[in-house]
Every structure is written in C-alpha cells, then in structure tokens.
C-alpha positions in Angstrom: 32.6 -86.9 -90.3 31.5 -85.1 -87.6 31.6 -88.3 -85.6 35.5 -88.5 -86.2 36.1 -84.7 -85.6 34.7 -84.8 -82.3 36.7 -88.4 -81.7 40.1 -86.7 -83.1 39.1 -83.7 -80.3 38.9 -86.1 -77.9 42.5 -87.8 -78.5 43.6 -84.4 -78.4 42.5 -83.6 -75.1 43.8 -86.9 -74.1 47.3 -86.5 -75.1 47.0 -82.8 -73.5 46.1 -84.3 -70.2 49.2 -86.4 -70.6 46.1 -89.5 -69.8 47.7 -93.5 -70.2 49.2 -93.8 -73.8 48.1 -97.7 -74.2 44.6 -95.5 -73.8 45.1 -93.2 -76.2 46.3 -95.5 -78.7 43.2 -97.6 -78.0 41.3 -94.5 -79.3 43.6 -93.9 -82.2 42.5 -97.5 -83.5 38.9 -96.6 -82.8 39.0 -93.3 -85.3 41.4 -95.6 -87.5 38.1 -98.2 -88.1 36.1 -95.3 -88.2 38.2 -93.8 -91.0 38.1 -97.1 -93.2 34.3 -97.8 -92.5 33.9 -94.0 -93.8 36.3 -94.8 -96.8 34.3 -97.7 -97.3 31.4 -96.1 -97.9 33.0 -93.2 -99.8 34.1 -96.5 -102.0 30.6 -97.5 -102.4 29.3 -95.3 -103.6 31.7 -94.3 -106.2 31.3 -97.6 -107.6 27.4 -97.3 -107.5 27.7 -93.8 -109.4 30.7 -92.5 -111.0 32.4 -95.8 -112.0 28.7 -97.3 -113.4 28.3 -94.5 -115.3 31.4 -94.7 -116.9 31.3 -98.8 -117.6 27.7 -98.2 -118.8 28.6 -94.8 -121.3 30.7 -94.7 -124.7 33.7 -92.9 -123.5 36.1 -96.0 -123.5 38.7 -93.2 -122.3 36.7 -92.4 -119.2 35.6 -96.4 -118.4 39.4 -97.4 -118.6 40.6 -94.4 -116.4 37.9 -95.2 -114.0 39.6 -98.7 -113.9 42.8 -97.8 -113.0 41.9 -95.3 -110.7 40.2 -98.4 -108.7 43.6 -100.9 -109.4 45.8 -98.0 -108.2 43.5 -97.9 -105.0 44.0 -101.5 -104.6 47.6 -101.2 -105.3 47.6 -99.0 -102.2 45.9 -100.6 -99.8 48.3 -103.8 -100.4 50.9 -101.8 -99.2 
C-alpha cells in the first residue's frame, strides 16, 4: 500500500509539473498493475481464509453467500 501511495504522490507531482502526458500515463499503468497484483493478493487470501471457512462449516447460508460474492466479482471483472 504504501508502495502505491508514494507511486500515486509521484503522478501527482508529475501532472503538477505539467511533465510529458504519454509519461504520466506510463506511470498510471504502473500503479494500475500494482493495484490488480495487490487485489490479487487481497483475493488470495480471502479464498485461503474466509471463503474455506465457510465451504468447510455448516452454515449453508454463509457458504452460498460466500459463492456469489466470488461470481459477482467475476461478473465484474468481465466487464
């Protein structure tokens, strides 16, 4: 996080010191990678925790809410 903070400050300062847009676009794409790696992780490890929890315990509410909190994700990112 702190990583994209101080990348996001940087664009900033970029676009303040009116710097070459095709270069400040190159370092929004950066941040954007950063941002999916980071949501990729994020992903991760809600499956390893929350999401196996739920598959694993008796609350057949929770598992199938789990579940379609993940297909409306996917839904999402099709978009």
């Amino acid at each position: 996080m702190n990583y994209l903070i101080g990348h996001l400050e940087g664009v900033k300062k970029m676009v303040s010191e009116g710097q070459y847009c095709i270069d400040i676009i190159k370092q929004n794409e950066a941040v954007v990678a950063a941002i999916k790696k980071l949501d990729l992780l994020i992903l991760k490890n809600h499956l390893n925790t929350c999401v196996t929890r739920a598959i694993r315990g008796e609350n057949i509410k929770e598992r199938k809410s789990k579940i379609q909190e993940l297909l409306g994700l996917f839904e999402n990112y099709k978009k």
